[in-house]
C-alpha positions in Angstrom: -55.3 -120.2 15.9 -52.2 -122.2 14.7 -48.8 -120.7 15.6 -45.6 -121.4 14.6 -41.9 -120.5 15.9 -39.6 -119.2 13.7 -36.3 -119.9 15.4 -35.0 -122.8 16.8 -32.3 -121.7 19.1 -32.2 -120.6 22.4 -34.4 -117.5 22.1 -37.0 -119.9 20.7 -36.4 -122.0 23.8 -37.2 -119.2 25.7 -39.9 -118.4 23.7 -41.7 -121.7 24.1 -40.9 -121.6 28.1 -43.5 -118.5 28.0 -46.0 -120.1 26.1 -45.8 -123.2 27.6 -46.5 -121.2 31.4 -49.8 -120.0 30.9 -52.7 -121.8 32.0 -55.3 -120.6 28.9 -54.4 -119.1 25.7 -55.5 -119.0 22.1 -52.7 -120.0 20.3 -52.4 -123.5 19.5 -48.2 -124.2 18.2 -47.9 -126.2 16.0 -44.0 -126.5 16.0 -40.8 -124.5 14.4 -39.5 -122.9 11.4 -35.6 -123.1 10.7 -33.7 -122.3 7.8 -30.8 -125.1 9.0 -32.4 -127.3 11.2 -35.0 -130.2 11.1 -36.1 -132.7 13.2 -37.6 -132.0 16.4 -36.8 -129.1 18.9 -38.3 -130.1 22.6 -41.1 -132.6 21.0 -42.2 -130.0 18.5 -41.7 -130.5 14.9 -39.1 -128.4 12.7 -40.2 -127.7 9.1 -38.3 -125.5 6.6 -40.3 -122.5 4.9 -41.4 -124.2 1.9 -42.9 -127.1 4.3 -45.4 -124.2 5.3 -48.7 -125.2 4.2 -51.0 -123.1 5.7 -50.6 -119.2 5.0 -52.8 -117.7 7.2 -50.9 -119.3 10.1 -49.7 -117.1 13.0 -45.2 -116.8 12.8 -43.6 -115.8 15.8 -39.9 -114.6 14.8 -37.9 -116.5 17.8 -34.9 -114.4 16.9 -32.7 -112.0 19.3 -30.4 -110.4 17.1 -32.7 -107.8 15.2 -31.0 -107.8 11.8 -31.7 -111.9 11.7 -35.1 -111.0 12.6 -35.4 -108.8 9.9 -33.9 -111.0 7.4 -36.7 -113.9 8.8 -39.7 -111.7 7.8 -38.5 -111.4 3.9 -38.3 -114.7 3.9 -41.6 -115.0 5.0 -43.6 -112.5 3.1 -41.7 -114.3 0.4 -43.4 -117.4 1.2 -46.6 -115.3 1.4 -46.9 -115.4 5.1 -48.7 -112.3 6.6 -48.8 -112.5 10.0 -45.4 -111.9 11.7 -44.7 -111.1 14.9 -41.6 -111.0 17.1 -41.0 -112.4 20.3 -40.1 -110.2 23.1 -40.7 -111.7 26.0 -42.2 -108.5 27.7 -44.1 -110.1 30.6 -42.9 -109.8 34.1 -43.4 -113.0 35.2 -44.0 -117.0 34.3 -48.1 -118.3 35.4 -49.2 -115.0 33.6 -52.8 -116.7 31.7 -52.9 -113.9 29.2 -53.0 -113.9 25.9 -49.0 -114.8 24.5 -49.1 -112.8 21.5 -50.9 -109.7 23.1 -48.5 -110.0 26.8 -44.9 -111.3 24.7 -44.9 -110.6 21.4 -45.1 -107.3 19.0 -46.5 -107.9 15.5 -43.9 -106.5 12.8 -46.0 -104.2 10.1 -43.6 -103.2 8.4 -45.1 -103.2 4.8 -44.2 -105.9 1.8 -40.3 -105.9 2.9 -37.7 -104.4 4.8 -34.6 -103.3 4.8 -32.4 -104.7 7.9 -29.4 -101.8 8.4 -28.2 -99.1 6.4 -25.2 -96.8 7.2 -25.2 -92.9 6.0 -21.8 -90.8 6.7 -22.7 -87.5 8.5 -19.0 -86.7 8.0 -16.5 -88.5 5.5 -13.2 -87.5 7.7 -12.1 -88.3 11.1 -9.9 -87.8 13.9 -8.3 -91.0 14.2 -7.6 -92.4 10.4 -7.2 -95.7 11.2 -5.0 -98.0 8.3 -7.1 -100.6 6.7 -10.5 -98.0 7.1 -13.2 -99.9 4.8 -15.0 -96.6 4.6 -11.4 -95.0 3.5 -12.0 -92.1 5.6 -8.3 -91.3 5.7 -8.4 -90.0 2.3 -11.4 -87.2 2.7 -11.3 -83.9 3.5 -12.5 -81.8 6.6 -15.5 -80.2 4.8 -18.7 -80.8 6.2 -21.2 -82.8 3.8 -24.3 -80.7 2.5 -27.3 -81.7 5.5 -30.2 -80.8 3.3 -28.8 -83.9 0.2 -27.9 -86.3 2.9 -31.2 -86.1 4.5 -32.6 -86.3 1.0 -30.9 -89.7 0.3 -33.2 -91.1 3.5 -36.0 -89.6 2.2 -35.4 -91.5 -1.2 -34.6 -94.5 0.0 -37.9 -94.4 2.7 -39.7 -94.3 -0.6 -37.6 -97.8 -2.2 -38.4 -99.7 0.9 -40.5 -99.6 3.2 -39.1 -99.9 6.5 -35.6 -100.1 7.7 -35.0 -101.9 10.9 -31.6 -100.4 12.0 -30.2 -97.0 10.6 -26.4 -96.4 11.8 -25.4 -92.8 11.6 -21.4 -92.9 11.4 -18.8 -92.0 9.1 -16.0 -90.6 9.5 -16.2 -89.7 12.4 -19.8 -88.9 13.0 -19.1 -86.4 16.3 -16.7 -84.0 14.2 -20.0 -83.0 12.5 -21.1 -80.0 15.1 -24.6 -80.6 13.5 -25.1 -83.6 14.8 -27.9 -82.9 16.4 -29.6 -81.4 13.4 -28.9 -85.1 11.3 -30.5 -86.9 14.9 -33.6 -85.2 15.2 -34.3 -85.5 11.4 -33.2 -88.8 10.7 -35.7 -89.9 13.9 -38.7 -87.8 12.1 -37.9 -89.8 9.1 -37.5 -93.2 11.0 -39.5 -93.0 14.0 -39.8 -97.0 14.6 -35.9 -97.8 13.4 -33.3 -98.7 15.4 -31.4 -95.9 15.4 -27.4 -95.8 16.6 -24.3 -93.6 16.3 -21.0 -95.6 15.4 -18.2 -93.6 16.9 -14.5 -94.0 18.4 -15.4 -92.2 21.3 -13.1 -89.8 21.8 -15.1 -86.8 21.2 -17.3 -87.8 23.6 -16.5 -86.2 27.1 -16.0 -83.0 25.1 -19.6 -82.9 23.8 -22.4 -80.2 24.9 -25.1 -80.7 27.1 -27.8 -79.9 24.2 -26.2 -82.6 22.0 -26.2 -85.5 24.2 -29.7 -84.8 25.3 -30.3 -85.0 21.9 -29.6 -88.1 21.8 -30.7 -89.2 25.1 -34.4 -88.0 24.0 -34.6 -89.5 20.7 -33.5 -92.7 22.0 -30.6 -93.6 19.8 -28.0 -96.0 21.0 -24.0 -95.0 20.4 -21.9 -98.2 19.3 -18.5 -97.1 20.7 -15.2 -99.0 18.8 -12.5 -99.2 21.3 -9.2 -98.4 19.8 -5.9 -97.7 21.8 -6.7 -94.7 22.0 -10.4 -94.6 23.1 -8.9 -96.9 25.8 -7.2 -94.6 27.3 -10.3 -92.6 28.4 -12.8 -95.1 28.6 -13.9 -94.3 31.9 -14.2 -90.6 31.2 -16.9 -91.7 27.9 -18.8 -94.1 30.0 -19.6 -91.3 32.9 -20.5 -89.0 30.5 -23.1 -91.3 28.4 -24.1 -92.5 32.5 -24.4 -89.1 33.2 -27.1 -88.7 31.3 -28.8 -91.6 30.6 -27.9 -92.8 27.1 -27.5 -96.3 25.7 -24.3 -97.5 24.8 -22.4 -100.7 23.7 -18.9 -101.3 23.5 -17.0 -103.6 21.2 -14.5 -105.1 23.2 -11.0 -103.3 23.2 -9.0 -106.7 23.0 -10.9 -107.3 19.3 -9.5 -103.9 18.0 -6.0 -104.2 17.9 -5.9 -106.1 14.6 -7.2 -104.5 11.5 -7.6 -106.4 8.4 -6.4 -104.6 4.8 -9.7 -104.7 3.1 -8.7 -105.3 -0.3 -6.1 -106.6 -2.9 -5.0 -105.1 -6.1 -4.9 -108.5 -7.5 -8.4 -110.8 -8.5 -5.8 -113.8 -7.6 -4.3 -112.7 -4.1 -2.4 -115.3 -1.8 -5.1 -114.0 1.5 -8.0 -115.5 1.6 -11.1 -113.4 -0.2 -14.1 -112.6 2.0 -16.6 -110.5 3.0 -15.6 -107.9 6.1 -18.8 -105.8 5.2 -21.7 -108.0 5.3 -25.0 -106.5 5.6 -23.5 -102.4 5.9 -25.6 -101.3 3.2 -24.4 -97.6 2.4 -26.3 -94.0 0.9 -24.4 -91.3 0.3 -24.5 -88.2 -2.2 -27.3 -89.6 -3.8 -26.8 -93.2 -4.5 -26.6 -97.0 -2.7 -24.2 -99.5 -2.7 -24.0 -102.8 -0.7 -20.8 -102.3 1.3 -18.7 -99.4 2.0 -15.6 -100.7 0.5 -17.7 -100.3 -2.9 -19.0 -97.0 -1.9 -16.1 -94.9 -1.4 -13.6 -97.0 -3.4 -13.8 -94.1 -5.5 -11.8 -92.4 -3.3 -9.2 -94.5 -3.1 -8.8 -95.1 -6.9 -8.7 -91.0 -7.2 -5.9 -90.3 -4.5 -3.5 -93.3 -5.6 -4.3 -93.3 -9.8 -5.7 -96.9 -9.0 -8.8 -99.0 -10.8 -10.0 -101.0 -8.8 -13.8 -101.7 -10.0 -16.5 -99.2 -9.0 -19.6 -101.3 -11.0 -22.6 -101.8 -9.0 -22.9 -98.3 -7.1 -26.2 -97.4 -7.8 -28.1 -94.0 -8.2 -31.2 -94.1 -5.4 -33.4 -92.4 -8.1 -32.7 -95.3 -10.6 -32.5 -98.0 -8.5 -35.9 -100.5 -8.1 -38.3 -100.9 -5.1 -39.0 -103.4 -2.6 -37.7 -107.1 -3.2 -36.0 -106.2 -6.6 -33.5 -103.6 -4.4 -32.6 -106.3 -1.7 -31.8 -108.9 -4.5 -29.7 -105.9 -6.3 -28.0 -105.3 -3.4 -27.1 -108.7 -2.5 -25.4 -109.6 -5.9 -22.0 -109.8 -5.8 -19.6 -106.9 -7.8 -16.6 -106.8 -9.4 -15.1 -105.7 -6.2 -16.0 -108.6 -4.7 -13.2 -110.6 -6.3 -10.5 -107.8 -4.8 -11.8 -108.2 -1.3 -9.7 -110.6 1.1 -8.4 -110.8 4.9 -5.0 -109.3 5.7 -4.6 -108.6 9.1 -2.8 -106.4 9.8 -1.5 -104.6 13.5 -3.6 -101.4 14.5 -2.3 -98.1 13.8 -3.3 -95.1 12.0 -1.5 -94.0 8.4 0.0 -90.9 9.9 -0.3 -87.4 7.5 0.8 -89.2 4.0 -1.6 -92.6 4.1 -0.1 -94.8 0.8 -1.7 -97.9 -0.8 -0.2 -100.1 1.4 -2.8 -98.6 4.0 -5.9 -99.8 2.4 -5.0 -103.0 0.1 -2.2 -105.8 -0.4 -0.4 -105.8 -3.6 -0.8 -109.8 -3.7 
């Protein structure tokens, strides 16, 4: 059967090194799919999506980073392309003369389209208030959010979209929630082939129970620790307790953390340059979906300093479409948009009275 490669980087390099060791096999490639190269890739042909002519053919996403990969097979069941698997590279060894799909790859059925990462506050405070917070978790109170709505907003949005590839349970600070557990166990019922990860600062990590972090040990979810100054400080203490009992964990580097950038301007014409700080960190929360957390809880903001910044293109999960027509809609820029620039700015937290100057530039 005719294969192609969707990828041609260095995981597609890798990709073709497996295919190319095996002395039989029933896959005939037929070269590689980019969406910014062309030309040729180690003798084999690159063609772009449209230059698929043949839409029963076999696509192997060559991809390593998973969100890409997701973001690969809407393109292709756009172009009409049913057959989609990732690349894994699972077998032990080089020679091996099984099949490559069956012995490297995984095929991805995940339905007409997917979603590639949502986030979903378990708890809209936190413990370290950080200045320039895109999620504005500075300005919330201590009150725990209601488990049975939030659980309900992953619920309604499993029945928008088929699957979602990564689901990152944060906040806030997602640990301050002492029914974390509950939200894990759930959430992995809900989700049970997602990518599942906690986004934390840390610190409330060597403090937590054994029942929690077996929790998350045996519903295989990741933690994504952010190293601030002060998570720094006890870094060895939070990696022996996730060693300690076998959980995965990644850590953003500490060097990377000590600048912050103000994530908005009160002005559509500011001097800093406007971009996009929140790509991809599609949010739910209290019953509705926006594309960024800036736009989520800029609410928030607008309430504790009498601002108006622009709230437009929130939407409610119940009203909002299915399938492709949600991932365009979230995709489409807002009137936020124009108010979003890079300010860096030195780490520190706001202290007991955050102000304006916190969260967004006045030019």
């Amino acid at each position: 059967m005719s294969m192609l490669f969707y990828g041609a980087g260095n995981w597609g390099k890798a990709a073709l090194e497996a295919y190319s060791g095996r002395e039989c096999h029933g896959e005939v490639l037929e070269g590689f799919v980019d969406s910014k190269k062309t030309g040729m890739f180690y003798g084999y042909p690159v063609y772009s999506v449209s230059g698929i002519s043949n839409k029963d053919v076999r696509v192997v996403i060559t991809i390593a980073d998973l969100l890409i990969v997701a973001e690969a097979y809407n393109i292709l069941k756009r172009a009409g392309i049913n057959e989609i698997y990732r690349f894994e590279g699972k077998a032990d060894s080089q020679g091996d003369c099984g099949d490559f799909i069956e012995t490297e790859c995984t095929r991805c059925d995940w339905g007409d389209c997917v979603l590639p990462k949502v986030e979903m506050h378990i708890m809209d405070s936190c413990n370290l208030n950080c200045r320039g917070c895109t999620h504005f978790s500075p300005l919330f109170g201590k009150e725990k959010p209601d488990f049975a709505g939030r659980i309900r907003d992953v619920e309604a949005l499993k029945e928008k979209i088929p699957h979602i590839v990564a689901f990152s349970i944060l906040g806030g600070e997602p640990f301050l929630n002492p029914d974390i557990d509950r939200y894990i166990t759930e959430i992995r019922k809900l989700l049970p082939d997602t990518y599942i990860q906690i986004v934390t600062n840390g610190l409330l990590i060597p403090q937590l129970g054994a029942g929690i972090l077996e929790c998350i040990r045996e519903n295989e979810i990741a933690v994504q620790i952010s190293e601030y100054r002060p998570t720094h400080q006890i870094i060895d203490r939070i990696r022996d307790t996730l060693d300690r009992y076998g959980i995965t964990y990644y850590i953003q580097p500490y060097q990377a953390k000590q600048k912050f950038t103000r994530p908005l301007s009160l002005s559509e014409t500011s001097r800093y340059p406007h971009t996009c700080i929140s790509e991809r960190c599609v949010n739910i929360w209290n019953g509705r979906i926006a594309r960024c957390p800036t736009l989520m809880y800029v609410r928030q903001f607008n309430e504790t300093f009498d601002q108006h910044l622009p709230e437009a293109g929130v939407m409610q999960l119940s009203d909002c479409p299915n399938g492709f027509e949600l991932l365009d809609a979230l995709q489409r820029e807002v009137p936020l948009c124009r108010h979003c620039v890079s300010c860096e700015i030195e780490w520190e937290q706001c202290g007991r009275c955050p102000s304006v100057a916190d969260f967004a530039t006045a030019d």
